[in-house]
C-alpha positions in Angstrom: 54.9 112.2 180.7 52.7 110.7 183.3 52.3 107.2 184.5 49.1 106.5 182.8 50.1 108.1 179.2 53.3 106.3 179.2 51.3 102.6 180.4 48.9 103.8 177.7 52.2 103.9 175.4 53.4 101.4 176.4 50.1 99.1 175.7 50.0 100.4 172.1 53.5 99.7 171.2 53.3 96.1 172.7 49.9 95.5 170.5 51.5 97.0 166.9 54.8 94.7 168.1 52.2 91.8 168.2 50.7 92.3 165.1 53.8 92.9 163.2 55.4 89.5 164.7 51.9 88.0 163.5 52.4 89.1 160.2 56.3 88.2 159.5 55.1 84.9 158.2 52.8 86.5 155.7 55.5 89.2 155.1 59.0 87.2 154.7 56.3 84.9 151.4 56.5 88.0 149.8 59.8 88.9 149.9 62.5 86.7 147.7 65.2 84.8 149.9 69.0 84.0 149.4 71.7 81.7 150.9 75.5 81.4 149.6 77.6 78.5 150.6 81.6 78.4 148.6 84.7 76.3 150.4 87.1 80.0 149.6 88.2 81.2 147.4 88.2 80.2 143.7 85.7 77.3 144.5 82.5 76.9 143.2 79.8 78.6 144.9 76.6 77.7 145.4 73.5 79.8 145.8 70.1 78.3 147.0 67.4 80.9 146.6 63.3 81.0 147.4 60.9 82.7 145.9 58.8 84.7 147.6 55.8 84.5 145.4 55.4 80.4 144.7 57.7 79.1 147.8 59.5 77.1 145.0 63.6 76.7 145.8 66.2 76.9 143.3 69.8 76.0 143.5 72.8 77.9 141.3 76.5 77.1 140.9 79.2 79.5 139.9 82.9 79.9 140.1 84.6 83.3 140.3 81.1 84.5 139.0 81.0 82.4 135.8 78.0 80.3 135.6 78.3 76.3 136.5 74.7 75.4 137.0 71.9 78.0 136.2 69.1 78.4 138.7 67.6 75.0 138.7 64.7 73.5 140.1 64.7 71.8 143.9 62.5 70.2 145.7 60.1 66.8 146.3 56.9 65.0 146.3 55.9 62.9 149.2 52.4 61.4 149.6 51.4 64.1 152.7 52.7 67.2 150.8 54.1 68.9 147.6 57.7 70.3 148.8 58.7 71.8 145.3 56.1 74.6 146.0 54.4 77.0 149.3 57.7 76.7 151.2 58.4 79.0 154.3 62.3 79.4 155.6 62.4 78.3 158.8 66.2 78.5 160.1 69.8 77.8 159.1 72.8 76.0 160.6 76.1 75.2 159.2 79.6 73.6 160.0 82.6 72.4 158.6 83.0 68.6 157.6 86.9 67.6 157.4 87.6 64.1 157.8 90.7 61.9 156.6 89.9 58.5 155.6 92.0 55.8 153.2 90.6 53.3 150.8 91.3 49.6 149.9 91.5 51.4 146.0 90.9 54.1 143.9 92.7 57.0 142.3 94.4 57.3 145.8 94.2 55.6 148.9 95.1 58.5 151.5 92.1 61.1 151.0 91.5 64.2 153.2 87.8 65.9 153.5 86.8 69.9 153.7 83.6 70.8 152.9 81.3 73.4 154.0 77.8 72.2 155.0 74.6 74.3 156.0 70.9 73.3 156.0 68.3 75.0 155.3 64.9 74.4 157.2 61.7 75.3 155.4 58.2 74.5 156.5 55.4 73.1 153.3 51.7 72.6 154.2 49.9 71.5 156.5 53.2 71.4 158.7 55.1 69.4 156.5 59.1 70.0 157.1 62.1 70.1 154.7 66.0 70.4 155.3 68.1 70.9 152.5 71.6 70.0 153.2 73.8 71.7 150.4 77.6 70.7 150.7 80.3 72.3 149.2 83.9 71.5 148.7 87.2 73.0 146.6 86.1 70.2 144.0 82.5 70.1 143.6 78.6 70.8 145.5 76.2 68.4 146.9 72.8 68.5 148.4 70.5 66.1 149.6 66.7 66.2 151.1 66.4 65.2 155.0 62.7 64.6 156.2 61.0 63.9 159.1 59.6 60.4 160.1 55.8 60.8 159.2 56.3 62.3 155.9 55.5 59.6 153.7 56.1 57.7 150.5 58.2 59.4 148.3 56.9 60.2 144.5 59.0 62.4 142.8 61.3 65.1 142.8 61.7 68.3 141.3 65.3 68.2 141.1 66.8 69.5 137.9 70.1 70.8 136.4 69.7 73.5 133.8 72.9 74.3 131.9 73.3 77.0 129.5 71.8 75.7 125.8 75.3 75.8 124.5 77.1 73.7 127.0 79.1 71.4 125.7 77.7 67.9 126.8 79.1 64.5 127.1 76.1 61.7 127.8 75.4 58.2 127.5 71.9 57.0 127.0 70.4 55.5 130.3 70.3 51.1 130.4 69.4 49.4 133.7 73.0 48.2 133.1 74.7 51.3 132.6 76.6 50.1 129.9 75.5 53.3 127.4 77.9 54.5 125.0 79.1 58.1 125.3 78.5 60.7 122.4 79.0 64.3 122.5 76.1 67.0 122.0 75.2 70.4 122.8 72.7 70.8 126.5 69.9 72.1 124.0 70.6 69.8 121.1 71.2 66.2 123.0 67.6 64.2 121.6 64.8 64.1 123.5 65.0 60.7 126.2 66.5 59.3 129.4 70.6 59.6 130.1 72.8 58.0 132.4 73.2 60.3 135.7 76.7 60.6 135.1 76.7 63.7 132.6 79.6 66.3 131.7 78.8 69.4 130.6 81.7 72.2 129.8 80.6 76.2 130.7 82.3 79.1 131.2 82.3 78.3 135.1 84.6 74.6 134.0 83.4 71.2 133.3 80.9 69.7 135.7 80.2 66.4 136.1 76.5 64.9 137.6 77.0 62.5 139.9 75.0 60.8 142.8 76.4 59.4 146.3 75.1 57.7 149.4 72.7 55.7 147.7 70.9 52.9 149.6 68.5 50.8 149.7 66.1 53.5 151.3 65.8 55.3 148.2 65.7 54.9 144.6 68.2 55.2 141.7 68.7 58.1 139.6 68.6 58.7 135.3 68.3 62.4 133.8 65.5 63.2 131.5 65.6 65.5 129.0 63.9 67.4 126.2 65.4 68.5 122.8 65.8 72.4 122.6 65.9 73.0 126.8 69.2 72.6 128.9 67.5 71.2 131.6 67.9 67.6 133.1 65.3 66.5 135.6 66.0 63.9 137.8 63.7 60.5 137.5 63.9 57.6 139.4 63.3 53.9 138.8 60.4 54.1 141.5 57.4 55.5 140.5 57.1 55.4 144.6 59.5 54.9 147.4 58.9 53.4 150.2 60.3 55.6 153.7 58.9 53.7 156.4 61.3 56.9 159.2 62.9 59.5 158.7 64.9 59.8 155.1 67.7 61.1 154.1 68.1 61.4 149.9 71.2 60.4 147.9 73.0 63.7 147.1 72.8 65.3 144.1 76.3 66.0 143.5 78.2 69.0 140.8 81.8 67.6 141.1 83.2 71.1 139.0 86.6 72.8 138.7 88.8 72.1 134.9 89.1 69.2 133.8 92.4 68.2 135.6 90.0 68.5 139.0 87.1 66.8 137.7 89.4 63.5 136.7 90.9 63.7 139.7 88.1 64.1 142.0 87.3 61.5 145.0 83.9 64.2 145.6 81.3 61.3 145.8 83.6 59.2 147.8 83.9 61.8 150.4 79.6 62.7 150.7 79.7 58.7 151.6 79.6 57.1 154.8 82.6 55.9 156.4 83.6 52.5 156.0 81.1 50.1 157.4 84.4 47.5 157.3 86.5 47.4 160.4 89.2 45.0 159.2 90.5 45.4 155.6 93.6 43.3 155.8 91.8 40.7 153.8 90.9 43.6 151.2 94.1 43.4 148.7 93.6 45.1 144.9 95.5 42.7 142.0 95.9 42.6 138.4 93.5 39.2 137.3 94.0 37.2 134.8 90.3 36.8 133.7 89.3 33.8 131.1 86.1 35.0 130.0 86.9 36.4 126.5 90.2 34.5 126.7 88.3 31.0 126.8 84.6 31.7 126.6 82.1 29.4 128.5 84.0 26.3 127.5 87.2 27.2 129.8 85.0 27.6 132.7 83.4 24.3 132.6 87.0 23.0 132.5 89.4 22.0 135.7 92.3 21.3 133.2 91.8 24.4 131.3 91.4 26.6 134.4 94.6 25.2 135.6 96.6 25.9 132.4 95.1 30.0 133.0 96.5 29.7 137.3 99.9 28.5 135.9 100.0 31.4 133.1 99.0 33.6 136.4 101.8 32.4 138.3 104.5 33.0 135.7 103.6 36.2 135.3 103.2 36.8 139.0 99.6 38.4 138.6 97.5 37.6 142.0 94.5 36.2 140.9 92.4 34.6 137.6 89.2 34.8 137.6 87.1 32.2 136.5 83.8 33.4 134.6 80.5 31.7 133.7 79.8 27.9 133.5 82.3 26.6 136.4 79.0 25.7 138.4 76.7 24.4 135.8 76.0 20.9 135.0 74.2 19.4 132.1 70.7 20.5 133.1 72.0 23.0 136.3 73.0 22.6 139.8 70.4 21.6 142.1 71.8 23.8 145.3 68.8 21.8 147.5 70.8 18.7 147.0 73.0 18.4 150.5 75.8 16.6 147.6 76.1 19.7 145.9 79.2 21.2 147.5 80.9 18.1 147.0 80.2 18.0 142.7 82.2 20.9 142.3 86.0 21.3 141.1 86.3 24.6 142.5 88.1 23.6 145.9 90.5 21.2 143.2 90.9 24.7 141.4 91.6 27.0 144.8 94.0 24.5 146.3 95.9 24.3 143.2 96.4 28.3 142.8 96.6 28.9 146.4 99.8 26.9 146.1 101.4 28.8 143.5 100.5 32.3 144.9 97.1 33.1 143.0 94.1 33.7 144.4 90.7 32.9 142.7 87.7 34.8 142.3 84.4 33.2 140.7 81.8 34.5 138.5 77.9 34.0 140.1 74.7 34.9 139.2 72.3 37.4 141.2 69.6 35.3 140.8 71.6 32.8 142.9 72.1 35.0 145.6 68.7 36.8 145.8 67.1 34.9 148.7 68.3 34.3 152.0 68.6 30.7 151.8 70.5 30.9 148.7 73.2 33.1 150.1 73.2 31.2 153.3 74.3 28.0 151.5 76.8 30.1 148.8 79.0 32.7 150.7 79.8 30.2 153.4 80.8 28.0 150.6 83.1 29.9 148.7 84.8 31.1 152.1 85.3 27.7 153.3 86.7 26.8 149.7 89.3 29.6 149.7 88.1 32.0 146.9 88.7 35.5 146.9 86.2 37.2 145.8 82.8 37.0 143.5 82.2 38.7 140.1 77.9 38.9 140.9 76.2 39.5 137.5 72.8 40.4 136.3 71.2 42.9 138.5 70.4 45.4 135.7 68.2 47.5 138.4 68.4 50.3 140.3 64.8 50.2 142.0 64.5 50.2 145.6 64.1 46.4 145.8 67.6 46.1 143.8 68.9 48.6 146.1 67.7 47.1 149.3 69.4 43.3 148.1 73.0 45.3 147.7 72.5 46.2 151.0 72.6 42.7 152.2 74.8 40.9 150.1 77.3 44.0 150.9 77.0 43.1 154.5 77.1 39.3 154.3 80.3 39.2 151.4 82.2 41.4 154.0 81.5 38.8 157.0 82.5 36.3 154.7 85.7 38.2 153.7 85.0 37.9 149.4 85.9 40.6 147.9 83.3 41.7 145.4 83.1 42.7 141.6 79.8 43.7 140.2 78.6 43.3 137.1 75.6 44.2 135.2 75.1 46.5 138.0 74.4 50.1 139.3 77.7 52.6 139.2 79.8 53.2 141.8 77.9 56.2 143.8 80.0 56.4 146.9 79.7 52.3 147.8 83.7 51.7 147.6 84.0 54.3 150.9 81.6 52.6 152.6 82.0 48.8 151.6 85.7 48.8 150.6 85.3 45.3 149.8 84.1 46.3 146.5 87.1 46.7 144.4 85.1 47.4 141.0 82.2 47.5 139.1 81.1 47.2 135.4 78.6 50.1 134.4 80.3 50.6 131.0 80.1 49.7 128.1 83.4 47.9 128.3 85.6 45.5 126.1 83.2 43.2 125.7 81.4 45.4 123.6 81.5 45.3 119.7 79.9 49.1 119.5 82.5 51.0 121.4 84.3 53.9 119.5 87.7 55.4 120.2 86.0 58.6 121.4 83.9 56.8 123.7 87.1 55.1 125.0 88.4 58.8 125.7 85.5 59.8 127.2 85.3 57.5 130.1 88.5 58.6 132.4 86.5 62.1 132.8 82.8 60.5 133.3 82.4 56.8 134.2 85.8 56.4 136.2 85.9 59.2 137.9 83.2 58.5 140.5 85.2 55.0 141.2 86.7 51.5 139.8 85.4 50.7 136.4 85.9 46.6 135.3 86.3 47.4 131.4 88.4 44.4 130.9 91.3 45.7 128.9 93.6 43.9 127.2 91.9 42.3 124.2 94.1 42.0 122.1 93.0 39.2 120.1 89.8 40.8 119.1 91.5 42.4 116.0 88.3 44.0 114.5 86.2 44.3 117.5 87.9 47.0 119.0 88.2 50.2 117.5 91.9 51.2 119.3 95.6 49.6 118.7 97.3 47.6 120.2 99.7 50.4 122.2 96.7 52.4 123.2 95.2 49.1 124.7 98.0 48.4 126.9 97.4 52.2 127.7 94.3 51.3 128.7 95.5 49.5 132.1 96.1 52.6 133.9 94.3 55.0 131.8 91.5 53.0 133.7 91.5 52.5 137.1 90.0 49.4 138.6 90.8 47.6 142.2 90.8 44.2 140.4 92.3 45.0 137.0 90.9 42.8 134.6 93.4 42.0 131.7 91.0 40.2 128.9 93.7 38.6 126.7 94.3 34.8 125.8 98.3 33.8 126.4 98.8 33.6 122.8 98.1 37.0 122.5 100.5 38.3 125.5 103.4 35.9 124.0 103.2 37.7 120.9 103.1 41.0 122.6 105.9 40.4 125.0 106.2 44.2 125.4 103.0 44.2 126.6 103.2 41.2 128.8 106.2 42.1 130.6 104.2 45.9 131.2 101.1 44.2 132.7 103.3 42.3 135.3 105.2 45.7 136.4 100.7 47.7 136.5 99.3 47.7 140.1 96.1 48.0 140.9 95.9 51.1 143.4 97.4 53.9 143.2 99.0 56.6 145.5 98.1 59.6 143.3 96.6 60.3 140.3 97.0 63.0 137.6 95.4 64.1 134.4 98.7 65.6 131.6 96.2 66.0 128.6 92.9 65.9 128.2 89.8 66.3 126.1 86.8 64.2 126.1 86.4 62.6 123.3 89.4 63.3 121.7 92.6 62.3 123.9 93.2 61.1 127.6 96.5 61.0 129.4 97.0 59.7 132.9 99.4 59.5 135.2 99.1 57.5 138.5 101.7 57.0 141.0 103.1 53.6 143.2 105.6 54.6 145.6 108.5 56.5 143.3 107.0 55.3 140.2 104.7 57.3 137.9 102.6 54.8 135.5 101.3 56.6 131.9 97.9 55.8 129.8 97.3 57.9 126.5 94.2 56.9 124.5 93.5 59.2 121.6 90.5 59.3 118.9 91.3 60.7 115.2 94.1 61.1 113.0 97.6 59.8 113.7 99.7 62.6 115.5 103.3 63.1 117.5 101.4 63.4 120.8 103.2 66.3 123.3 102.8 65.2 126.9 103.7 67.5 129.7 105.5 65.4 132.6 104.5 67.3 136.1 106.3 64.4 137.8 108.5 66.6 140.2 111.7 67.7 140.3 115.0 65.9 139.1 115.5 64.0 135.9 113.2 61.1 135.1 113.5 57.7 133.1 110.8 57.5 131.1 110.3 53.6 129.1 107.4 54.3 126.3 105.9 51.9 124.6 103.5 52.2 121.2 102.5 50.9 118.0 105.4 50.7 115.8 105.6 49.4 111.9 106.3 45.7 112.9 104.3 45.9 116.4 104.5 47.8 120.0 107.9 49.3 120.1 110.0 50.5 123.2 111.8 53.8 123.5 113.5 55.2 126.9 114.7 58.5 127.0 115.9 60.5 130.7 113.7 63.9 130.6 113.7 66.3 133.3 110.6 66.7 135.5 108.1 69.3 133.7 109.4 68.8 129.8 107.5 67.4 127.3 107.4 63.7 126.4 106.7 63.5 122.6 105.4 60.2 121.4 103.9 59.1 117.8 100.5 58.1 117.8 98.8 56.0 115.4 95.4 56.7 114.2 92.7 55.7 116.8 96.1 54.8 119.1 98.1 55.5 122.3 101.0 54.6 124.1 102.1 53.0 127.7 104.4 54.3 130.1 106.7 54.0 133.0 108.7 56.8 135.0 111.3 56.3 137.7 113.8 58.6 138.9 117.2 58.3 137.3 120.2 57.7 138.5 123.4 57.4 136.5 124.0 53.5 135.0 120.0 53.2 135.7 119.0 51.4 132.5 115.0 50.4 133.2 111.9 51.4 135.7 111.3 47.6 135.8 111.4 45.7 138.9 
């Protein structure tokens, strides 16, 4: 071939090389797109896929090819562009996340991290940009949006999880508080309206759990809507716009999936938070808490004598603190916190000085709206650190809008440099916030023990839904509320580690524990966090067994809806032979058995209807007579 045919090639192939480069936009819209992301083997996998046609993304979860989530819809809506739709793949990068980390409380405090992370680049119109981060982990997959600075308002997203119709479902309708009761439906057949985020759902892929992490005060809380005859939940949030003044980065959307063992167990939405923002946590201590509120009502906290009666029942039993609840810092009329005299009206440093010297700590109920301006929580925190108190149950926030959001942010910063550890109340769910602020040690979000509507499957229900994305304040312990609660009186004391909660909460009067001595003697022996935690029998709604471990002691809950039954317990412990004390309802009252089993039999124990039972396990040694210490 001659030099000017071949530079005449040569010319030609470099212009059809051109034009097909200029067409591989056009060309890749065309074509549908696909991206898998799984931790190994036997863990769920997640597939994100575009569609060639409409640009629109989907995500998909499976495990071992059984379906988890079906495609469901992702995307968002900001004020400069429609990202749910027109999208063009751009590039992928991924890495491994593996951290270690340990928590002031929780189902354990030593966690370990390993997830598998890629995102996903796409461009929208008009040169808006979109990462989707999509995490996944042995236990569960996550994904969040990331945008560029520029991109505006948020308002909406597209979000969704469609499960099959016939999913089993587990919801509780959406309240600001989060205090909805749990019932069970079908995915299709749950009535139209708004749920709680926190949803389980059963499939042939395992149970699933919807759960949300990371969330701040840039963004906007989450509720699932849904409509009678689909299986899809859409995500809403309490904005109808939210304000992203930079670049944003979106709560995830979390799946934590596996059987229901790995569900319960699950720290998932711990680990997609942000490390602890908490460099010293010696002051950070979990307790059981003596807490007057349904013991004594408002009258007991409007009373230094009475308050000192609850310290010294505190002391004898050697629980760490009592909390006192509403009233302690009203007046006839109410405080006047402008008055520079105020400080000095109060009984509270009487109160702290009095505990303090018989080993109890105190932590104080306040109101949000007493803390929702600077100067307000510039003359309180100080205050109650100067005074010696603990921590602060804060009640009444019953939002999760961006402004709500944004004030957690900054009483979360100023209770940690003022070293109170922090109960919420009336509040969001957990969603991450104990890994980063481990000065929270709880949060309501339930409909808990103060509630007259609860039912004994609702009770069941919350160890694989409400408590497994962190502490949950239910207050047990009631037992004076004979016809308020629908459980006995073994199955409440069951309750204490059935529940976990980094200030236990026990909701009894003294009468009450006197006549329960049983009882009493069991709630000095419960700590409040944990080394491990294990699920022995489950089913939502219908039974809950948990074991958590303290050192070389295993600590048992059983709660169970229905009929009475001889309940058959499975005792993965570990080797060697076990003592294992019981305690549930018997004829007369709660009634004691110990028997020495072997690590991996059976514990049998009669349930009564709507019951449960206590445990303790230590390992046994011959002429070793009791796990009590």
């Amino acid at each position: 071939m001659s030099v000017p045919i071949r530079t005449a090639v040569t010319a030609v192939c470099a212009s059809l090389a051109a034009a097909l480069l200029s067409s591989a936009p056009a060309r890749a819209q065309q074509h549908d797109q696909a991206w898998s992301l799984s931790a190994g083997a036997h863990a769920p996998r997640a597939e994100v896929s575009l569609d060639g046609t409409t640009g629109r993304l989907t995500l998909a979860v499976s495990r071992d090819g059984r379906t988890v989530i079906e495609p469901s819809p992702v995307g968002l809506v900001t004020e400069q562009a429609d990202l749910s739709k027109d999208l063009r793949f751009l590039h992928r990068e991924s890495r491994k996340v593996e951290e270690r980390y340990r928590t002031a409380s929780g189902k354990r405090l030593d966690r370990r991290v390993r997830m598998h992370e890629t995102r996903l680049s796409f461009a929208g119109a008009a040169g808006s940009r979109l990462d989707l981060v999509v995490r996944a982990a042995a236990d569960g997959v996550a994904y969040r949006y990331v945008l560029p600075a520029g991109s505006g308002d948020v308002l909406g997203e597209a979000s969704a999880f469609t499960l099959p119709a016939d999913a089993k479902a587990w919801l509780g309708a959406y309240r600001a508080d989060n205090e909805g009761q749990f019932a069970q439906y079908t995915a299709a057949t749950a009535p139209t309206g708004d749920y709680s985020d926190q949803a389980l759902f059963s499939t042939d892929g395992g149970y699933t759990l919807l759960a949300e992490s990371d969330l701040t005060g840039g963004y906007s809380g989450a509720r699932l809507a849904h409509d009678q005859g689909t299986g899809t939940y859409r995500v809403e949030l309490a904005d109808e716009r939210v304000a992203a003044t930079g670049p944003l980065a979106t709560p995830w959307r979390a799946m934590v999936t596996g059987d229901l063992a790995t569900v319960t167990r699950s720290t998932f939405t711990d680990d997609l938070a942000p490390a602890s923002k908490v460099r010293d946590t010696s002051w950070i201590r979990p307790g059981t808490v003596l807490w007057t509120w349904l013991a004594g009502g408002r009258e007991a906290g409007q009373s230094l004598a009475a308050q000192k009666a609850y310290v010294d029942q505190a002391a004898r039993r050697h629980w760490p603190y009592e909390a006192v609840d509403a009233g302690w810092y009203y007046r006839p009329g109410e405080w006047d916190v402008t008055d520079p005299d105020w400080q000095t009206d109060s009984w509270m440093p009487d109160l702290v000085r009095y505990a303090r010297a018989k080993g109890v700590g105190i932590i104080v109920w306040i109101h949000q709206r007493d803390l929702d301006t600077p100067e307000e929580r510039a003359q309180w925190l100080p205050t109650l650190e100067t005074w010696g108190v603990k921590g602060v149950k804060i009640d009444f926030m019953n939002s999760e809008a961006q402004p709500m959001l944004r004030w957690y942010d900054t009483v979360l910063a100023e209770t940690a440099a003022h070293h109170l550890m922090v109960d919420f109340h009336g509040s969001t769910i957990p969603k991450g916030i104990q890994r980063t602020w481990p000065q929270v040690m709880t949060l309501e979000g339930v409909a808990g023990e103060e509630k007259r509507t609860n039912t004994a499957a609702h009770l069941t229900t919350l160890p694989f839904t409400r408590n497994v994305i962190g502490s949950m304040d239910f207050t047990p312990g009631a037992f004076q509320r004979v016809g308020l609660r629908p459980n006995s009186d073994a199955a409440e004391v069951g309750l204490t580690v059935a529940y976990e909660s980094g200030l236990q909460m026990f909701a009894g009067t003294p009468e009450s524990y006197a006549a329960r001595p049983l009882a009493r003697a069991y709630f000095d022996q419960v700590p409040a966090a944990w080394d491990d935690t294990r699920l022995l029998a489950g089913t939502p709604g219908q039974e809950a067994v948990l074991a958590r471990r303290s050192g070389d002691r295993w600590f048992l809950g059983g709660v169970y809806a229905g009929a009475a039954r001889t309940a058959r317990v499975p005792l993965p412990l570990g080797p060697g032979r076990w003592l294992v004390e019981t305690i549930r309802d018997g004829a007369d009252g709660l009634v004691q058995d110990r028997r020495v089993l072997r690590g991996g039999d059976t514990l049998t124990v009669d349930v009564v209807a709507n019951g449960g039972f206590a445990g303790l396990a230590c390992p046994w040694r011959p002429g070793l007579t009791t796990c009590h210490r």
